[in-house]
Backbone as a chain_set.jsonl record, in Angstrom:
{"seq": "XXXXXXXXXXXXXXXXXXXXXXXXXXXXXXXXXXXXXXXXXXXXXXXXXXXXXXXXXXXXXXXXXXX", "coords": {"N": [[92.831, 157.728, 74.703], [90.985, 156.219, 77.262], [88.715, 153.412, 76.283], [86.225, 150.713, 76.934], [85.846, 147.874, 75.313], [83.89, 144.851, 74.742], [83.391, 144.779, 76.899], [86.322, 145.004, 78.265], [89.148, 146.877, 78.965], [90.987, 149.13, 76.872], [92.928, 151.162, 75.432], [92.482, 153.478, 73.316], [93.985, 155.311, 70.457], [92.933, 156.219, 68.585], [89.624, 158.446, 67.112], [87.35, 157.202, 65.303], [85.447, 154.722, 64.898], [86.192, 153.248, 62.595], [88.969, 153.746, 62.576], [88.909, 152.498, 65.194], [88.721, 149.718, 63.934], [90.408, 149.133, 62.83], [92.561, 149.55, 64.638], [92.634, 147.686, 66.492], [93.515, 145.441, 64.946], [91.076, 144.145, 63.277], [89.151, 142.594, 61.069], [87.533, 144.078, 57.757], [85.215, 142.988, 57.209], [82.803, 140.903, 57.968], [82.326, 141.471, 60.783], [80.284, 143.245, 63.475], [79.65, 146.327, 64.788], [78.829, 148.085, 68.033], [77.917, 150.704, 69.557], [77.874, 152.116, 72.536], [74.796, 151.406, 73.161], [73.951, 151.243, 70.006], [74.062, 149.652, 67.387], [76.158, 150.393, 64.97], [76.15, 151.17, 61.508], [78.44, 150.002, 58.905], [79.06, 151.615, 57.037], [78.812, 153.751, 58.101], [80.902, 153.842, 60.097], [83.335, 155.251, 59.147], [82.041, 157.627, 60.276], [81.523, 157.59, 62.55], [81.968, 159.062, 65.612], [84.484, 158.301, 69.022], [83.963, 158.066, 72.56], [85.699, 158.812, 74.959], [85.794, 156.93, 77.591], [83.66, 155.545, 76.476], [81.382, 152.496, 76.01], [81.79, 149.622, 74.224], [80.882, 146.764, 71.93], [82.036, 144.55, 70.021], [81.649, 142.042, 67.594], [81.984, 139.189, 66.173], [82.173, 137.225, 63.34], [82.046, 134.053, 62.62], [83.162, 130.81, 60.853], [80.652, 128.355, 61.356], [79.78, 129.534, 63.128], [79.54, 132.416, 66.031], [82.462, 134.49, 67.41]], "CA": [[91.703, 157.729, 75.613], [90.091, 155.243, 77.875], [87.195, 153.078, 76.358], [85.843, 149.303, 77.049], [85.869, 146.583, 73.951], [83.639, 143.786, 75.145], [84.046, 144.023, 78.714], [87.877, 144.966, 78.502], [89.546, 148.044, 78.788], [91.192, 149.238, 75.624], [93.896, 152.28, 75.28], [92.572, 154.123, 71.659], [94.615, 156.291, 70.093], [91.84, 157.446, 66.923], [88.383, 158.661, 67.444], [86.281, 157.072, 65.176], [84.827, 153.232, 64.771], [86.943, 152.692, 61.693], [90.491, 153.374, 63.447], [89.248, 151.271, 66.436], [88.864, 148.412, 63.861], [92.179, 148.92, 62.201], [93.962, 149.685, 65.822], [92.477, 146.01, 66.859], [93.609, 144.858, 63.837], [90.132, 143.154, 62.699], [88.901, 142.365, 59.42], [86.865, 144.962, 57.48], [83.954, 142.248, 56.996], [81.606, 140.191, 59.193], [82.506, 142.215, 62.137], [79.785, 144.407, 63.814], [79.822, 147.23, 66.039], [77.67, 148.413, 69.091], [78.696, 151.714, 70.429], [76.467, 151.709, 73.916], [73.167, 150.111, 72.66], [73.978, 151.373, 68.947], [74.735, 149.261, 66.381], [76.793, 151.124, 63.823], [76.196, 149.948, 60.18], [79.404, 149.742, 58.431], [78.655, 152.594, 55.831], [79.246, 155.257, 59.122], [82.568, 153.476, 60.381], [84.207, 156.265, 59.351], [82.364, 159.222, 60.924], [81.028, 158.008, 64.571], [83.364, 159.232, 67.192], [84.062, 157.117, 70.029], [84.307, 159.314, 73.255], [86.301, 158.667, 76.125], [84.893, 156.109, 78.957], [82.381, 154.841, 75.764], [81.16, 151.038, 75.723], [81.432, 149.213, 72.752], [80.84, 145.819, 71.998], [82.3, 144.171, 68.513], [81.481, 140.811, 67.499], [82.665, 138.64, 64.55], [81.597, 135.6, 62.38], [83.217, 132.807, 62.444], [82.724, 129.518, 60.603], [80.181, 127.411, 62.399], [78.799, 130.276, 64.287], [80.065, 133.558, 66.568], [83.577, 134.54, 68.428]], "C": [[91.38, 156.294, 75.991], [88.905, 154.611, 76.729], [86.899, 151.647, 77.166], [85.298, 148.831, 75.55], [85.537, 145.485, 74.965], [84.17, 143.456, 76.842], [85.243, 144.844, 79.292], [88.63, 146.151, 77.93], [90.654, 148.352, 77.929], [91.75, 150.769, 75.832], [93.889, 152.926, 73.614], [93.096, 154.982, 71.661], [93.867, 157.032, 69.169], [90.846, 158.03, 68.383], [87.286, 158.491, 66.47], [86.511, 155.209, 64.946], [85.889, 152.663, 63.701], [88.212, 152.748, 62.3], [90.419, 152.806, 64.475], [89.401, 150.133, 65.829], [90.152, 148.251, 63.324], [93.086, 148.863, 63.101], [93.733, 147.99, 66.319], [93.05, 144.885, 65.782], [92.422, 143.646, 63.146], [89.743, 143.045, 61.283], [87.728, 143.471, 58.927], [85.142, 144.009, 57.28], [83.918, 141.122, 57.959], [82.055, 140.587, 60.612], [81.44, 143.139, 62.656], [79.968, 144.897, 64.939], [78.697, 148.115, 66.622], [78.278, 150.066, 70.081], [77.395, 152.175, 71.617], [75.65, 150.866, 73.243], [73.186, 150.294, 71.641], [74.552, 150.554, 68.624], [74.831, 150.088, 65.189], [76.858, 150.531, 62.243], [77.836, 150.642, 59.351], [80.012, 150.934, 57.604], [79.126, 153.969, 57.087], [80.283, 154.852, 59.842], [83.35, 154.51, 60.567], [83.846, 157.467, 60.145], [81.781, 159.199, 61.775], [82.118, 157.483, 65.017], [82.814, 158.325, 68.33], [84.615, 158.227, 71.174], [85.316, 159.061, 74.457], [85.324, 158.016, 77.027], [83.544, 155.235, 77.837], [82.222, 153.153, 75.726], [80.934, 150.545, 74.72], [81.515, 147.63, 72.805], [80.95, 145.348, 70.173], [82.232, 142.463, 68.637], [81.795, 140.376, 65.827], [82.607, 137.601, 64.032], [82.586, 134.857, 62.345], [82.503, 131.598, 61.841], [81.812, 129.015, 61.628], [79.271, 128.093, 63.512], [80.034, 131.694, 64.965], [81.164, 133.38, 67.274], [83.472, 135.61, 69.395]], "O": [[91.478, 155.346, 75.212], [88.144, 155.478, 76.299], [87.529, 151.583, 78.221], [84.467, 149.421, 74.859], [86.332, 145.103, 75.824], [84.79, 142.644, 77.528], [85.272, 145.289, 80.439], [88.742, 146.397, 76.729], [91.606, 147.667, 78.3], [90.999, 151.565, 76.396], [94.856, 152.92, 72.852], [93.008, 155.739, 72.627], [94.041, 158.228, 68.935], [90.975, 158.094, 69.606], [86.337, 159.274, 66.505], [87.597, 154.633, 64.865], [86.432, 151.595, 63.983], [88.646, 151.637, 62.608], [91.463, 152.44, 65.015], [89.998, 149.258, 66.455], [90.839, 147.235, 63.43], [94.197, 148.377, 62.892], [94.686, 147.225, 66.46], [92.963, 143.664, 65.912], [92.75, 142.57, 62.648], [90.381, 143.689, 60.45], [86.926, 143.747, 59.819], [84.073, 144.619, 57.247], [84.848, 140.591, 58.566], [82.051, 139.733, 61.498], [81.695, 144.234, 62.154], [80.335, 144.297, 65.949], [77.854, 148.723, 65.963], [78.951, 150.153, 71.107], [76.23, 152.481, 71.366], [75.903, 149.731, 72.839], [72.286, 149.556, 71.243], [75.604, 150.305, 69.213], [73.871, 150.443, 64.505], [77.548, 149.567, 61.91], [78.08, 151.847, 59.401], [81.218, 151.169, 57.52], [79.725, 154.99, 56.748], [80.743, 155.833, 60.427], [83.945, 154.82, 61.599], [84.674, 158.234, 60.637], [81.293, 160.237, 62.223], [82.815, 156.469, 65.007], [81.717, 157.846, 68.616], [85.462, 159.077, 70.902], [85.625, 160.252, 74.443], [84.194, 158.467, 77.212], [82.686, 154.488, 78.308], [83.232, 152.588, 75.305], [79.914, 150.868, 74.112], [82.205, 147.158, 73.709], [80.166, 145.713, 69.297], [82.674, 141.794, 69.571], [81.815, 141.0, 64.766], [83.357, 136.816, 64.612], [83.772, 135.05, 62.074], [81.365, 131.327, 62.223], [82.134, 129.213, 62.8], [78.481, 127.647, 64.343], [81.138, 131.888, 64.456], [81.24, 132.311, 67.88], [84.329, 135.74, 70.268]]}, "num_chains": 1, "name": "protein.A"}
């Protein structure tokens, strides 16, 4: 399915928050996720679905400040 990651259109193969961060290959920590205006706490990763056409926005710590 279709979604958008930050803007940028993104070809997922899962359907929930945790196989989008493993298909991006990101790190399981200091990463959060925004599915529309939700932020998802970490603890439900595994069981909110992401739907087709959904907006998500992931952001991630970095030394020194945000990437």
């Amino acid at each position: 399915m279709r979604i958008r990651v930050n803007n940028e259109p993104v070809e997922f193969k899962g359907r929930t928050v945790a196989e989008l961060i493993e298909q991006l290959n990101l790190p399981q920590t200091g990463v959060a996720v925004a599915v529309g205006m939700d932020i998802v706490p970490k603890s439900d990763w595994e069981t909110t679905e992401i739907k087709q056409d959904e907006e998500l926005m992931i952001i991630r710590a970095a030394s020194g400040g945000m990437i």
